[in-house]
C-alpha positions as a printed Julia matrix, in Angstrom:
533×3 Matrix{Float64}:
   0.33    9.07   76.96
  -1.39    5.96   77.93
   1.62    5.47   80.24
   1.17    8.42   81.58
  -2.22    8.04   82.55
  -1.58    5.28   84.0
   1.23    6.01   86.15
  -0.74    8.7    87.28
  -3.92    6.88   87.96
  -2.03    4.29   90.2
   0.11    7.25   91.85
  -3.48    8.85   92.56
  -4.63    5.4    93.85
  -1.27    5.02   96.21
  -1.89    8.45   97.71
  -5.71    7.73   98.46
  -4.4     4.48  100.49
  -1.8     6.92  102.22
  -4.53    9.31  102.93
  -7.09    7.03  104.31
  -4.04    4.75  106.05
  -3.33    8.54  107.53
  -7.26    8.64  108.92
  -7.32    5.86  110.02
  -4.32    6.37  111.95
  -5.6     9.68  113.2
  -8.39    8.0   113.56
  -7.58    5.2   115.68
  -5.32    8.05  117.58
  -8.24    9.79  118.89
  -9.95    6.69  119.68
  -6.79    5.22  121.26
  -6.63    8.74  123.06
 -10.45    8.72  124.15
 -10.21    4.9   125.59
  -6.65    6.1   127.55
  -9.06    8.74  129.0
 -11.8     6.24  129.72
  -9.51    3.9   131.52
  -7.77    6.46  133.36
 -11.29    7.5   134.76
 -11.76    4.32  136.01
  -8.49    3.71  137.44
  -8.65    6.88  139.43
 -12.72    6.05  140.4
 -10.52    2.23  141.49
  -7.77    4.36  143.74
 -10.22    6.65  145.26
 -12.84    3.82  146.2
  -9.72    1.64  147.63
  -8.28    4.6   148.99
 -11.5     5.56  150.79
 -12.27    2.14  151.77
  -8.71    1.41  153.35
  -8.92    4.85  154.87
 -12.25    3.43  156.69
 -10.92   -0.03  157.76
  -7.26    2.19  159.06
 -10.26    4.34  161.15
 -11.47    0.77  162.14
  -8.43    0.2   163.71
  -8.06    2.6   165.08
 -11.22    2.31  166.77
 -10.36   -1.02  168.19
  -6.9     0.6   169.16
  -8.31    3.07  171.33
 -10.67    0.85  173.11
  -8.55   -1.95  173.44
 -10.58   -4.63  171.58
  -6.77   -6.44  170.34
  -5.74   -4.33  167.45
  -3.03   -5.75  165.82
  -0.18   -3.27  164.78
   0.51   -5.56  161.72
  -2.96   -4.41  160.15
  -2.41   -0.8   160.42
   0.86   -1.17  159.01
  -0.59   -2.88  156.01
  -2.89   -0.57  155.75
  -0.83    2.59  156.02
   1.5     0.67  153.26
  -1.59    0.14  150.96
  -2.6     3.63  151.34
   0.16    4.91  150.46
   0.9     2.38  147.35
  -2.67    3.61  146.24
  -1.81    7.47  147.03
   1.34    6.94  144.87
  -0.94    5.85  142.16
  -3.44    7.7   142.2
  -1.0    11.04  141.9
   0.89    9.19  138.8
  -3.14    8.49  137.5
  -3.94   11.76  138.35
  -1.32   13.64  136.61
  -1.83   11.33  133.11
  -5.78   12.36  133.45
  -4.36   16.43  133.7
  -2.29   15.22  130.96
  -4.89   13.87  128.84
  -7.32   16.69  129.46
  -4.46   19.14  128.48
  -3.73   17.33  125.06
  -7.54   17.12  124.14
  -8.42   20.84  125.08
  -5.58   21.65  122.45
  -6.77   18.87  120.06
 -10.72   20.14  120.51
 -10.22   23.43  121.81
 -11.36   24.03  124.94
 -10.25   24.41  128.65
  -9.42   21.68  130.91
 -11.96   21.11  134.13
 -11.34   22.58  137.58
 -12.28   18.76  139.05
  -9.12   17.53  136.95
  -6.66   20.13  138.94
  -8.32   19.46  142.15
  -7.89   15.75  141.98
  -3.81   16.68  141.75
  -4.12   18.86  144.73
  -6.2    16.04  146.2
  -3.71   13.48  145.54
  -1.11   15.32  147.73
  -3.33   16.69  150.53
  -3.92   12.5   151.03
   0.0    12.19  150.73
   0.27   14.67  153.68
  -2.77   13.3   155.37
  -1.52    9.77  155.44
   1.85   10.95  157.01
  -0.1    12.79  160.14
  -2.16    9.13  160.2
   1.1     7.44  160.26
   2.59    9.35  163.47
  -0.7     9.19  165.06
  -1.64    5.88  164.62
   2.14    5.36  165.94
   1.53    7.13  168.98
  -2.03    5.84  169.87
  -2.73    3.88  172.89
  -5.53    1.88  174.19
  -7.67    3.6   176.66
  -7.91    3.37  179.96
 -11.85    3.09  181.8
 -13.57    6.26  182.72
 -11.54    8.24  180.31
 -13.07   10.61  177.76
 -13.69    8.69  174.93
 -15.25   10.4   172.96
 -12.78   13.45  172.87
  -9.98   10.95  171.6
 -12.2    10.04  168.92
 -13.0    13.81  167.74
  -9.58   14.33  167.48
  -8.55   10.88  165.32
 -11.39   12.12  163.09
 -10.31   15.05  163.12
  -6.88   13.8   162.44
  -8.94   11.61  159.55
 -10.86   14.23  157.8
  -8.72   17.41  157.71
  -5.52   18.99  156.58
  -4.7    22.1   156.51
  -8.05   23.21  157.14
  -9.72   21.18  154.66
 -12.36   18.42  154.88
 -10.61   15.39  153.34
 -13.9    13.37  153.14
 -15.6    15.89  151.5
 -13.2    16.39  148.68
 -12.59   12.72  148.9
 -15.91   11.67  148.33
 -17.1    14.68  145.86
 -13.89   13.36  144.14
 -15.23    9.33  143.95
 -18.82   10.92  142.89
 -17.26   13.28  140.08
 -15.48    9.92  138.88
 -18.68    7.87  139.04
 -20.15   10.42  137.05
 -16.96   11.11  134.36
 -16.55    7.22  133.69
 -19.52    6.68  132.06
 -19.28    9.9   130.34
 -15.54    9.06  128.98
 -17.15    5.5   127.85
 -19.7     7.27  125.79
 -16.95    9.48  124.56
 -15.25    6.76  123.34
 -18.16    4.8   121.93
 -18.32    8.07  120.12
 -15.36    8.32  118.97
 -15.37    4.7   117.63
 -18.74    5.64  115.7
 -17.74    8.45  114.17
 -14.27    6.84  112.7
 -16.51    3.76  111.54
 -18.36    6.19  109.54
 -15.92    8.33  108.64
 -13.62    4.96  107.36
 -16.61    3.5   105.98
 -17.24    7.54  104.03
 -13.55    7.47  103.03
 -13.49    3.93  101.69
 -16.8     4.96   99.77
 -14.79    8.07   98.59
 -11.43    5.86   97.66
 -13.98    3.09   95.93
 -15.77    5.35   93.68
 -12.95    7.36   92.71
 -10.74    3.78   92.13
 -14.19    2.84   89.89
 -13.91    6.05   87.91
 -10.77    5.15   87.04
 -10.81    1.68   86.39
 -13.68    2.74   84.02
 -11.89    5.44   82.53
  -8.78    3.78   81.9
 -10.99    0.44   80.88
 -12.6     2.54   78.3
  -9.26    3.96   77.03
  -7.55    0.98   76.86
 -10.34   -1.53   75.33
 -11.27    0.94   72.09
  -7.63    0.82   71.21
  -7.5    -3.13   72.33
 -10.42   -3.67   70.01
  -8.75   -2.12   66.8
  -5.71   -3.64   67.34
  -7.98   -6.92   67.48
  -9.44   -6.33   64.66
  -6.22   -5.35   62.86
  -5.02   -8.7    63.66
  -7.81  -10.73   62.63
  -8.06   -8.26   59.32
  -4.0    -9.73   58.49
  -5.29  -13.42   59.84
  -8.27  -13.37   57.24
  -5.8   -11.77   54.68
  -6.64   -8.54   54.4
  -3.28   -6.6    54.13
  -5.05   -3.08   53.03
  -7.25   -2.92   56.17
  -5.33    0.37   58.47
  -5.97    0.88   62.54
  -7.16    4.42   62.81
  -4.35    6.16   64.76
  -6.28    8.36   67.24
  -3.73    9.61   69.31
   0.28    9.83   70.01
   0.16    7.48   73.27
   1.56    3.82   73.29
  -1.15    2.72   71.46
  -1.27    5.42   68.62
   2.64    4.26   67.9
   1.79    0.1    68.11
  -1.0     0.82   65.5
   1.55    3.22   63.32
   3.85    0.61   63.67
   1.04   -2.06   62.74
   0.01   -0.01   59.62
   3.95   -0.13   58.31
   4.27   -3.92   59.19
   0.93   -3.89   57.04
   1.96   -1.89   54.6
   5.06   -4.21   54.49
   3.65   -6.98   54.12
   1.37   -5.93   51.53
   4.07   -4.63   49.17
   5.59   -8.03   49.85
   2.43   -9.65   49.11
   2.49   -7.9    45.67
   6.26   -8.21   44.73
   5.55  -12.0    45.34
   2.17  -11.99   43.47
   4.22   -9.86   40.47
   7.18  -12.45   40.81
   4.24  -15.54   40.82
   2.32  -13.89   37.69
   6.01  -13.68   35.96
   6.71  -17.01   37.06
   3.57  -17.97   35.79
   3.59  -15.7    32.42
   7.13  -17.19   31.62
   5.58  -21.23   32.36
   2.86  -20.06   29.84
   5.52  -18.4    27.59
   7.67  -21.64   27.59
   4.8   -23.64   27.26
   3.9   -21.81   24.09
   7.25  -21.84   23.07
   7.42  -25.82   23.7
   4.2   -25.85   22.09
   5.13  -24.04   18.89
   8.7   -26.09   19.38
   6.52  -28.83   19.2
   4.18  -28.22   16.37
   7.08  -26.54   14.64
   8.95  -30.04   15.03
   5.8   -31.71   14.12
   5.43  -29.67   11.07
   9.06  -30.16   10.25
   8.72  -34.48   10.55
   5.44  -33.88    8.1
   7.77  -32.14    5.79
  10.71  -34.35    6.08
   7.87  -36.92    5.14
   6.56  -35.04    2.97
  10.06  -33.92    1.19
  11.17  -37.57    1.02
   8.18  -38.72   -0.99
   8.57  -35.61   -3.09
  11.9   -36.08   -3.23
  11.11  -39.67   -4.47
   8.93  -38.75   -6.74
  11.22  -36.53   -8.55
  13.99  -38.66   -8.81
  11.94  -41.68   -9.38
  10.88  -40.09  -12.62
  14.17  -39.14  -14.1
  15.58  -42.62  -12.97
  12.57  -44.32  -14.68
  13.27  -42.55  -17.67
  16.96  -43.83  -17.58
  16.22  -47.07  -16.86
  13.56  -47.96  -18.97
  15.3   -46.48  -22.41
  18.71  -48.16  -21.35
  16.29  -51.39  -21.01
  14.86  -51.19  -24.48
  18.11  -49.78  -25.69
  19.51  -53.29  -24.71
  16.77  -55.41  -25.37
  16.63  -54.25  -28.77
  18.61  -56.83  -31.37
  19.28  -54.29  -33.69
  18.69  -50.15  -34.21
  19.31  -48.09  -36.22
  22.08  -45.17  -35.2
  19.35  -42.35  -35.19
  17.09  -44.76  -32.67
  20.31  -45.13  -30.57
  20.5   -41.38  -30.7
  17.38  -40.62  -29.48
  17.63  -43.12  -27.03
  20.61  -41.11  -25.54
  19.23  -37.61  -26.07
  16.35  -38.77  -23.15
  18.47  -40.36  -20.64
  20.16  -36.98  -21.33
  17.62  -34.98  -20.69
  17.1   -37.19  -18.27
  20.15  -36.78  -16.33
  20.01  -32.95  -16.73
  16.81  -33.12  -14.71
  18.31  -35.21  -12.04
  21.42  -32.79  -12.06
  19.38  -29.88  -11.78
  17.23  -31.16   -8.91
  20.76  -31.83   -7.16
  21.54  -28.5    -7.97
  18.77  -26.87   -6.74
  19.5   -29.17   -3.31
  23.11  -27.96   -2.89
  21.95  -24.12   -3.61
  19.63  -24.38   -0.72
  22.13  -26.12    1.37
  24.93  -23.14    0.65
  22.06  -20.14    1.5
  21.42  -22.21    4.69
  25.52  -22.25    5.63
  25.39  -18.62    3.86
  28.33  -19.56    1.85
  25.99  -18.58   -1.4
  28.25  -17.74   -3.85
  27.35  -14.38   -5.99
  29.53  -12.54   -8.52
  28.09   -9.27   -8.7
  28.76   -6.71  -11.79
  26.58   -4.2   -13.78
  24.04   -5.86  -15.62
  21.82   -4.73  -18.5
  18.43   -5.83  -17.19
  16.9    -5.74  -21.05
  19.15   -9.03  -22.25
  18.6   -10.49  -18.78
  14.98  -10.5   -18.37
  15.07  -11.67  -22.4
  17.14  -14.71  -21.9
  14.16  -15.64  -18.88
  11.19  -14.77  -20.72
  12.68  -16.66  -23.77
  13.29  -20.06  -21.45
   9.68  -19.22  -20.18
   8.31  -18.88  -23.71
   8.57  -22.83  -24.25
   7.09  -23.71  -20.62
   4.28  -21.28  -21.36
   3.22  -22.7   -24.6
   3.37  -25.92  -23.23
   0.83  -24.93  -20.77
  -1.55  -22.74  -22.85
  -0.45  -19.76  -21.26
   0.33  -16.01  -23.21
   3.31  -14.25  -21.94
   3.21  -10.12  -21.6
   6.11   -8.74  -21.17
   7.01   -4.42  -20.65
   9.63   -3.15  -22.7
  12.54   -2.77  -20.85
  15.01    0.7   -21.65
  18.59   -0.88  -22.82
  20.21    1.6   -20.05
  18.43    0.14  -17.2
  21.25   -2.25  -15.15
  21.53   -3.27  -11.95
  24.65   -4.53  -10.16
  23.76   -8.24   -9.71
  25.11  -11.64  -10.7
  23.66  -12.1   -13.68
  23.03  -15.82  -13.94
  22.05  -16.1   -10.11
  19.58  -13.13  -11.25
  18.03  -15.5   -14.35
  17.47  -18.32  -12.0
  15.58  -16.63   -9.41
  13.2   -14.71  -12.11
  12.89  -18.09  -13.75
  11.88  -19.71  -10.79
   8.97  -16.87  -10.37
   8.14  -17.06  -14.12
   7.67  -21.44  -14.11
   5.84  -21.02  -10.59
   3.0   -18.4   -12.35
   3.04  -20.72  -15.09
   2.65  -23.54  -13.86
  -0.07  -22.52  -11.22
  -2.07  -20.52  -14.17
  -4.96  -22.0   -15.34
  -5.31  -22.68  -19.34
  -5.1   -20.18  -21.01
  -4.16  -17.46  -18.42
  -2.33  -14.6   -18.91
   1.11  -13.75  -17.24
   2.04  -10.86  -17.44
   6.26   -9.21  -16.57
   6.89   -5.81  -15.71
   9.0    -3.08  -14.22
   9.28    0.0   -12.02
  11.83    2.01   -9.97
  10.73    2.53   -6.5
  12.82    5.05   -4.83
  16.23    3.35   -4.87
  14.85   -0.18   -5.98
  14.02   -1.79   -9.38
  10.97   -4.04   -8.78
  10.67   -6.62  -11.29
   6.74   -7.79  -11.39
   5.35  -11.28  -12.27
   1.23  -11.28  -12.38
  -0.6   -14.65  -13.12
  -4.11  -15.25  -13.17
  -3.64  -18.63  -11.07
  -5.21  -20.76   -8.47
  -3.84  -17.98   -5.91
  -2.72  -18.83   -2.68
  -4.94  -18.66    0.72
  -3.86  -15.94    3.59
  -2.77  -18.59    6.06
  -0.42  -20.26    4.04
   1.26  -16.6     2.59
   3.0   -17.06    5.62
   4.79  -20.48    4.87
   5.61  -19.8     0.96
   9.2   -18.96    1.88
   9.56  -22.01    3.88
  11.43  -25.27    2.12
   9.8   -28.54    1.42
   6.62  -26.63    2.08
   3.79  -27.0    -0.64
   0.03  -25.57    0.32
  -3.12  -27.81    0.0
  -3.78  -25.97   -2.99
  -1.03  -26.01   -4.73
  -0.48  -30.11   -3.95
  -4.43  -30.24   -5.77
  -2.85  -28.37   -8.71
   0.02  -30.13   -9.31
   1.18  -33.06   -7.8
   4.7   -32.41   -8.41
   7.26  -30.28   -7.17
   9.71  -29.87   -3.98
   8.66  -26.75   -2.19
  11.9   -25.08   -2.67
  11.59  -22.85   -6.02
  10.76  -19.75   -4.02
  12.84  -20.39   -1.06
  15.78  -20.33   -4.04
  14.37  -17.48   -5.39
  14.65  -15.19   -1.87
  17.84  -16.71   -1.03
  19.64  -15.38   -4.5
  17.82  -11.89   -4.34
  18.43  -11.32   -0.06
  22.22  -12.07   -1.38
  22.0    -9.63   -3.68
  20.9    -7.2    -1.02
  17.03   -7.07   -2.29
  13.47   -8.38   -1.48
  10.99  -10.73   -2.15
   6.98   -9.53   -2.37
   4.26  -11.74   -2.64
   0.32  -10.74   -2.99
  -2.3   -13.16   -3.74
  -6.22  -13.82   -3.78
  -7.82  -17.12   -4.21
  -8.7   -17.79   -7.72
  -7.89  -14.67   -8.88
  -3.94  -14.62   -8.76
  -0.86  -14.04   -7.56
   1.9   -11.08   -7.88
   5.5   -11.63   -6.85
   7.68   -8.46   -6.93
  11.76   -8.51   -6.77
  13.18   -5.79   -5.31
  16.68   -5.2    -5.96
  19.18   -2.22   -5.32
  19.24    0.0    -8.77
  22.2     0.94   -9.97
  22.36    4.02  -11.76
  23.9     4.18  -15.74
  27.82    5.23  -15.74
């Protein structure tokens, strides 16, 4: 753990500080310690040089005293008081140096010197001396001539010097030179001691540095590899690069942000898709409405040619009838006189005339009824011999009239089918004037029959103008009339065949066109078969 490392890293720093704050305590301890013990030195080597020198101005006046030179008992007081201020203080001094050398023979091991304990003896021989001064010096009185001088003066010096059998200037003065010697000595110590805890502070701060360096560096190193990646993750999503993955390394704080950075990834990449799937749909379903809009268009394009086109047709065929009409009921009436039979013949046209015109409105309401499927049929069983007979003997005339030989299969007087028989005629008569009429001279057409499972097919097979592949499509469609076809014949509505499939679908059957250009054309009707009672 990252964390972890880190914690421990900055609880490994804290303790450093804490151990060299500790040194340098200890540190500045000993040197507090060694610079105590310097000054002390020199306080005592103070007391001892005042003490000495007020102990030789007190045997000054005492001098005076005894031969009478005016000494004032004012000064010795003073003096004595001085003496015995700087006794006090040089016991209390002496006691800290004992002290001192006691604590730093346990620090340092070692024992504490014999000049140390004397100056504590020494401190209260001078007490004791300084009391026998006091009553002496109390006592003393100036001399009078021719008396022994010099014996009075032995015994102040001796009074002076010794107590209790012991030479107070000697001690006193090895004292002051031991002091003299020991203060310089304690300086040095001290100097020393200073030294060494520079070198030691500057060795531990050396220590503290490099080991705060390591770990900088280590914890640098650990935290800019995974700083990089994560960097690099970022700018891989900035750029767009959902697929790119951060290498998870570890299971620290860093391992789980790039897991976690991988799933928002991931994420965001599936969402990336769903919306590219839900753009390419969106886009798919523009294209497929466009199409369809497209086709809507063409197909409404296609049906405003055929409108056109069914008009003018339309026009055409009842133009002709109409002319007919018209121009025998003109001569009829211009005509001063005719016989009956012209009269007759006159009326047999517009007749025939009218039956056209009727028929053509026939064939108009027929498609209209198979468009509202209200088609009427009237099925029953039907011999198919007299049916197809009745057709091929309309045909017969039509195919005469257009050089054209009819061939026609015998057909077994027990075949029927269950159909309505004069819906039946039409729609095989429509197939049978359509061959004709697209046959070249002197073409064949020929009408057959087979049974194809549970279907009767009934086969017309012309040798016409045929009909091209892209138009086999449209042959079913009303109003519609190929290039062809329009070359052929310039007449017609377009709606024979779409008659034709709209009488045999109600019948239940089907309608089957092949054709080849210039070669012909075969239309098959495939109707239920009903089998013989």
């Amino acid at each position: 753990m990252y964390r972890l490392r880190l914690t421990l890293a900055l609880a490994a720093m804290l303790a450093l500080v804490c151990v060299q704050a500790a040194f340098v305590h200890w540190g500045a301890e000993r040197v507090d310690g060694y610079a105590a013990h310097s000054r002390l030195t020199s306080d005592l080597l103070s007391e001892l040089l005042g003490l000495s020198a007020n102990k030789q101005r007190l045997r000054n006046w005492a001098a005076q005293q005894v031969m009478g030179a005016g000494a004032q008992a004012e000064t010795r007081e003073r003096l004595l008081d001085e003496m015995d201020r700087s006794i006090a203080r040089l016991a209390t001094l002496s006691q800290r140096h004992l002290e001192s050398w006691r604590e730093m023979a346990e620090r340092e091991g070692g024992s504490v010197p014999e000049s140390v304990v004397q100056l504590v003896d020494i401190s209260g021989l001078l007490r004791q001396n300084i009391a026998q001064l006091r009553s002496q010096l109390h006592n003393l009185r100036p001399q009078q001539a021719g008396t022994e001088f010099d014996a009075v003066w032995r015994q102040l010096n001796q009074v002076f010097d010794m107590t209790h059998g012991r030479n107070l200037r000697d001690l006193l003065n090895g004292a002051i030179e031991r002091q003299r010697v020991a203060v310089p000595v304690a300086r040095a110590a001290t100097e020393d001691g200073i030294r060494r805890l520079r070198w030691q502070a500057l060795v531990m701060v050396g220590v503290t540095f490099a080991i705060a360096l390591g770990l900088s560096l280590h914890l640098s190193r650990r935290l800019k590899q995974p700083l990089d990646a994560l960097l690099a993750g970022t700018q891989a999503l900035q750029a767009g690069r959902l697929e790119h993955r951060i290498p998870v390394r570890s299971g620290d704080e860093f391992g789980r942000v790039s897991a976690h950075f991988n799933a928002m990834a991931h994420e965001l990449l599936l969402h990336r898709e769903a919306a590219e799937a839900v753009r390419r749909r969106l886009e798919e379903q523009v294209r497929a409405r466009t199409r369809e809009l497209e086709e809507a268009h063409q197909t409404l394009q296609q049906l405003d040619q055929r409108r056109r086109q069914l008009f003018a047709d339309l026009g055409h065929e009842l133009r002709t009838p109409a002319t007919v009409i018209r121009g025998e009921a003109d001569i009829a009436l211009r005509a001063a006189s005719m016989p009956a039979s012209g009269y007759r013949e006159t009326l047999g046209r517009i007749v025939s005339a009218v039956k056209q015109l009727t028929g053509l409105v026939d064939d108009l309401m027929l498609v209209a009824r198979a468009e509202a499927d209200e088609l009427d049929i009237v099925p029953a069983r039907v011999p198919l011999a007299p049916l197809m007979g009745d057709a091929i003997a309309q045909a017969e005339t039509l195919a005469t009239a257009h050089r054209q030989r009819l061939v026609v299969s015998p057909v077994p007087d027990e075949l029927e089918v269950q159909a309505d028989a004069k819906r039946l005629r039409q729609a095989l008569m429509i197939v049978l004037d359509n061959a004709i009429r697209y046959s070249r001279p002197e073409g064949t057409v020929r009408v057959a029959w087979d049974l194809r499972g549970d279907d009767i097919a009934l086969s017309v097979v012309d040798e016409g103008i045929g009909i091209p592949d892209e138009e086999l499509t449209q042959v079913f469609e009303r109003f519609v009339r190929g290039g062809r076809a329009r070359r052929h014949r310039a007449d017609g509505t377009g709606i024979g065949l779409s008659i034709a499939q709209a009488i045999v679908h109600a019948h239940g059957g089907r309608i089957e066109i092949d054709s080849r250009v210039d070669v012909g054309t075969t239309v098959r009707l495939l109707l239920p078969f009903s089998q013989p009672a």
